[in-house]
Backbone as JSON Lines, residues from 0, in Angstrom:
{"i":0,"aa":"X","n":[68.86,-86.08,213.22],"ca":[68.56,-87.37,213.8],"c":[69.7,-87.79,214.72]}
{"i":1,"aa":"X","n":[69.79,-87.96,216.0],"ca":[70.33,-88.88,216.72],"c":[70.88,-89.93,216.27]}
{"i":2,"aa":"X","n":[70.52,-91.18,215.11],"ca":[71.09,-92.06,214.59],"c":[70.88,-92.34,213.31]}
{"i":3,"aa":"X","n":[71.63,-93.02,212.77],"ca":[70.91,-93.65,210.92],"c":[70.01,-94.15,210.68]}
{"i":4,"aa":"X","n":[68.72,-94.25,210.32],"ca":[67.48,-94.71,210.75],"c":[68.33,-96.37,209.52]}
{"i":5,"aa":"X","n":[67.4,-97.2,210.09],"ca":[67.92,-98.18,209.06],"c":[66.82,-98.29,207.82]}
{"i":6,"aa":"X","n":[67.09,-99.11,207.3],"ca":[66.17,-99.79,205.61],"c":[64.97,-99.73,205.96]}
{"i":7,"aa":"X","n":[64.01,-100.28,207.5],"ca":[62.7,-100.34,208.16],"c":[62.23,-99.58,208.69]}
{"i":8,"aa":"X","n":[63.12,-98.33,209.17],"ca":[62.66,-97.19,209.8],"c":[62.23,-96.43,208.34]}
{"i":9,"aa":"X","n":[63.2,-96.5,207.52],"ca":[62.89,-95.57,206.11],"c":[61.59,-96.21,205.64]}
{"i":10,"aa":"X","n":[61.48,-97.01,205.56],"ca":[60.52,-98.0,204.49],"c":[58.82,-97.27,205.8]}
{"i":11,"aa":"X","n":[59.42,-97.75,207.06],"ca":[57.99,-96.85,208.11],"c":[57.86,-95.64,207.98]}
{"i":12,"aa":"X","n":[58.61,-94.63,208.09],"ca":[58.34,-93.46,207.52],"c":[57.46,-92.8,205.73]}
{"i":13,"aa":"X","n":[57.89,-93.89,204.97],"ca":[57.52,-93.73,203.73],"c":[56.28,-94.15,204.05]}
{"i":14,"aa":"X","n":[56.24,-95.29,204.48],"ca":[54.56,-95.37,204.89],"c":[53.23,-94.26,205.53]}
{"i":15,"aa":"X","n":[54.18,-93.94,206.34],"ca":[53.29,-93.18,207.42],"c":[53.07,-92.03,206.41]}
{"i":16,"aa":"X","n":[54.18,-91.08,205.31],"ca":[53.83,-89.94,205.27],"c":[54.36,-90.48,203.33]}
{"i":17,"aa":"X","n":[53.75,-90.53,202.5],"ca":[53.98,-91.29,200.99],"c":[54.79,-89.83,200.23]}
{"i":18,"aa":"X","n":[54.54,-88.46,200.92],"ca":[55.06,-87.58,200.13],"c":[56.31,-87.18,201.15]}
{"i":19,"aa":"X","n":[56.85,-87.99,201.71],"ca":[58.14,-87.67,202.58],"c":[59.63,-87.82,202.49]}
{"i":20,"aa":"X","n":[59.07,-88.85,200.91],"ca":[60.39,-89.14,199.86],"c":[60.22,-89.72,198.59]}
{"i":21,"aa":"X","n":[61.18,-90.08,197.92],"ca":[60.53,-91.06,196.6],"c":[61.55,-91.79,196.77]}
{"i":22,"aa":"X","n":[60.46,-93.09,196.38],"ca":[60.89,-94.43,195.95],"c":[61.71,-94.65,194.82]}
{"i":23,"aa":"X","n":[62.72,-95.07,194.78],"ca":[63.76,-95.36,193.24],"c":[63.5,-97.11,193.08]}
{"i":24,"aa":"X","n":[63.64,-97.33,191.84],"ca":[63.77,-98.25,191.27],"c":[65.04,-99.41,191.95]}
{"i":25,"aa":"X","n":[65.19,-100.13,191.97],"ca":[66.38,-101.31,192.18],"c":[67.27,-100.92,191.03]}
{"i":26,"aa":"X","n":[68.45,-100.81,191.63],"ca":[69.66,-100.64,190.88],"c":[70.69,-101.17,191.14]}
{"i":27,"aa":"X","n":[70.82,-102.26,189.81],"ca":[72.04,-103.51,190.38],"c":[73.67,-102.83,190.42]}
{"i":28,"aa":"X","n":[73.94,-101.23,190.0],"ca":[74.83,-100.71,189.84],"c":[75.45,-100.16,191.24]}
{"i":29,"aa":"X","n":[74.46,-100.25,192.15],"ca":[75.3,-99.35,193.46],"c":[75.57,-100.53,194.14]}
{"i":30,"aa":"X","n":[76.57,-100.38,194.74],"ca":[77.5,-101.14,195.32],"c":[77.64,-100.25,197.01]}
{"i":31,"aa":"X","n":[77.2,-101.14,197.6],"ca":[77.08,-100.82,199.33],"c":[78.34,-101.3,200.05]}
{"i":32,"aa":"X","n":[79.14,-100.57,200.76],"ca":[80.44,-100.97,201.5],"c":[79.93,-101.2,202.96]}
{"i":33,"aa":"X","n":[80.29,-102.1,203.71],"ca":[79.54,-102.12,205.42],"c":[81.04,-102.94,205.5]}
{"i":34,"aa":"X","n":[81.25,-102.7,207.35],"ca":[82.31,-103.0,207.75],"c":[81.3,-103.97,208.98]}
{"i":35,"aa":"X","n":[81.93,-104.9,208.87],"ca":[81.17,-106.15,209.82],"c":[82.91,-106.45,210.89]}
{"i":36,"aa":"X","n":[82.6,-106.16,212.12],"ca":[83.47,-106.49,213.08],"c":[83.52,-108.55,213.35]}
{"i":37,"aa":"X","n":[85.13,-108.76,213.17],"ca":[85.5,-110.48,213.13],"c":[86.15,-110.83,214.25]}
{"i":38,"aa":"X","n":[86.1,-111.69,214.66],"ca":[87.12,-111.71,215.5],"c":[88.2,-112.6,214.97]}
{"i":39,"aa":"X","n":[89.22,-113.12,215.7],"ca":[90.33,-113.6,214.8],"c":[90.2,-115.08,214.29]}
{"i":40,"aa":"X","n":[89.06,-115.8,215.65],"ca":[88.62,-117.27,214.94],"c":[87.84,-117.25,214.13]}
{"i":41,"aa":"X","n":[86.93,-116.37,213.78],"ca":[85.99,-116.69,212.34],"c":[86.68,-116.43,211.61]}
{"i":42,"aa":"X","n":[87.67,-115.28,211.4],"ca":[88.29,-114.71,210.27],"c":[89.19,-116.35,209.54]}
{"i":43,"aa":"X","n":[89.85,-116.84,210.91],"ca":[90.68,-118.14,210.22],"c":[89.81,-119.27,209.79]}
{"i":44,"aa":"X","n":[88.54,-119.28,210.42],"ca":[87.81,-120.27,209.86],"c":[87.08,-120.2,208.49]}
{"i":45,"aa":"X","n":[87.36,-118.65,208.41],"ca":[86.67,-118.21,206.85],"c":[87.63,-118.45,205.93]}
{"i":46,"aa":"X","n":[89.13,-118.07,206.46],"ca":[90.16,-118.6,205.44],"c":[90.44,-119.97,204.88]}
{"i":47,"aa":"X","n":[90.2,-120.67,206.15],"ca":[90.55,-121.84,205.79],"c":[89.28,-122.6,205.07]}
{"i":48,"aa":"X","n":[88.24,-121.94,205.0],"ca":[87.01,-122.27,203.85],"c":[87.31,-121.76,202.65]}
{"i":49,"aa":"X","n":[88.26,-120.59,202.64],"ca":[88.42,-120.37,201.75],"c":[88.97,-120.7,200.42]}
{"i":50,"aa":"X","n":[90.36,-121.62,201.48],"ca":[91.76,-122.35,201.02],"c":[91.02,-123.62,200.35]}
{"i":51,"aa":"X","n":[90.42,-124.25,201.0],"ca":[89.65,-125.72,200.88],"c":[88.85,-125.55,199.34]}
{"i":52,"aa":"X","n":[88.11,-124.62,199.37],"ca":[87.04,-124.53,198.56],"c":[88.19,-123.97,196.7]}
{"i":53,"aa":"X","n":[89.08,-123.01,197.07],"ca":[90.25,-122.74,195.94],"c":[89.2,-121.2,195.52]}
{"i":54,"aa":"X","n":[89.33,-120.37,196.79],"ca":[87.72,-119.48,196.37],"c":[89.05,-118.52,197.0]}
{"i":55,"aa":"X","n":[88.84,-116.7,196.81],"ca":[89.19,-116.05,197.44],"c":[88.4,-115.92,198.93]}
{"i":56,"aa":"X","n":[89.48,-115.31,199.59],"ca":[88.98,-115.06,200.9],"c":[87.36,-113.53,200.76]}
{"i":57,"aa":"X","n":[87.71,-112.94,200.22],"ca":[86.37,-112.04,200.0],"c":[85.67,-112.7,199.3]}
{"i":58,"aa":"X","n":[85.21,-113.26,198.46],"ca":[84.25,-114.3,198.03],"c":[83.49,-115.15,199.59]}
{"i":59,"aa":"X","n":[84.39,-115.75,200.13],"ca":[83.77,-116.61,201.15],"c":[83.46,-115.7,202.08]}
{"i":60,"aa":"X","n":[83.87,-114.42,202.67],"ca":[83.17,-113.12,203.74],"c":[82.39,-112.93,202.97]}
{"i":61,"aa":"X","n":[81.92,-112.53,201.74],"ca":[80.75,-111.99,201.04],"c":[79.48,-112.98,200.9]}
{"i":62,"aa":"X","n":[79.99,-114.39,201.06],"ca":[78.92,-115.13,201.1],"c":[78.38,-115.18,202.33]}
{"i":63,"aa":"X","n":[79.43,-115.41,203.4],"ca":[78.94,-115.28,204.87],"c":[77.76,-114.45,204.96]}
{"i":64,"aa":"X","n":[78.49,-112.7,204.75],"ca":[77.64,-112.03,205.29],"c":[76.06,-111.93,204.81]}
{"i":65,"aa":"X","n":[76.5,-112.18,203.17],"ca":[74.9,-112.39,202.54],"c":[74.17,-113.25,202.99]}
{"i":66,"aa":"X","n":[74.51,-114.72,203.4],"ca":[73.58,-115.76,204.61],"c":[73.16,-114.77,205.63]}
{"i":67,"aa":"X","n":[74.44,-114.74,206.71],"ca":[73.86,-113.61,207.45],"c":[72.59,-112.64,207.39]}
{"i":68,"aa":"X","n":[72.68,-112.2,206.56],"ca":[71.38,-111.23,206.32],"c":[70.27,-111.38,205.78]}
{"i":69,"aa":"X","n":[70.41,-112.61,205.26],"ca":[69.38,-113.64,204.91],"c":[68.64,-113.67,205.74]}
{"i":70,"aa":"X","n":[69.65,-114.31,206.98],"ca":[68.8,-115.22,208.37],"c":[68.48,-114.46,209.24]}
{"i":71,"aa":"X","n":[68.53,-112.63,208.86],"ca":[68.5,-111.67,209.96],"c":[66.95,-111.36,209.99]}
């Protein structure tokens, strides 16, 4: 493949052809790493949500990005 198909390309393919893979169950055990590019004013505006709130700084990026992908 030319690129990583994403979550919708996989999920269209499974469609189109049902014996082209198998489906697994939801598993709250795997843990997904993604690197999301910041620039230096969100990063301080995330800190300083962070500081305010008495939250770690990865707590408040992890919530971000989960909205984020919410609203995607």
């Amino acid at each position: 493949m030319e690129h990583d198909p994403t979550s919708d390309e996989v999920d269209g393919l499974l469609a189109e052809d049902l014996q082209a893979g198998e489906r697994l169950e939801p598993n709250p055990d795997v843990r997904v790493h993604l690197e999301v590019p910041m620039d230096g004013a969100t990063l301080r505006l995330l800190q300083q949500r962070a500081d305010r709130e008495g939250r770690s700084l990865t707590d408040v990026v992890r919530d971000a990005v989960r909205t984020g992908a919410g609203a995607a």
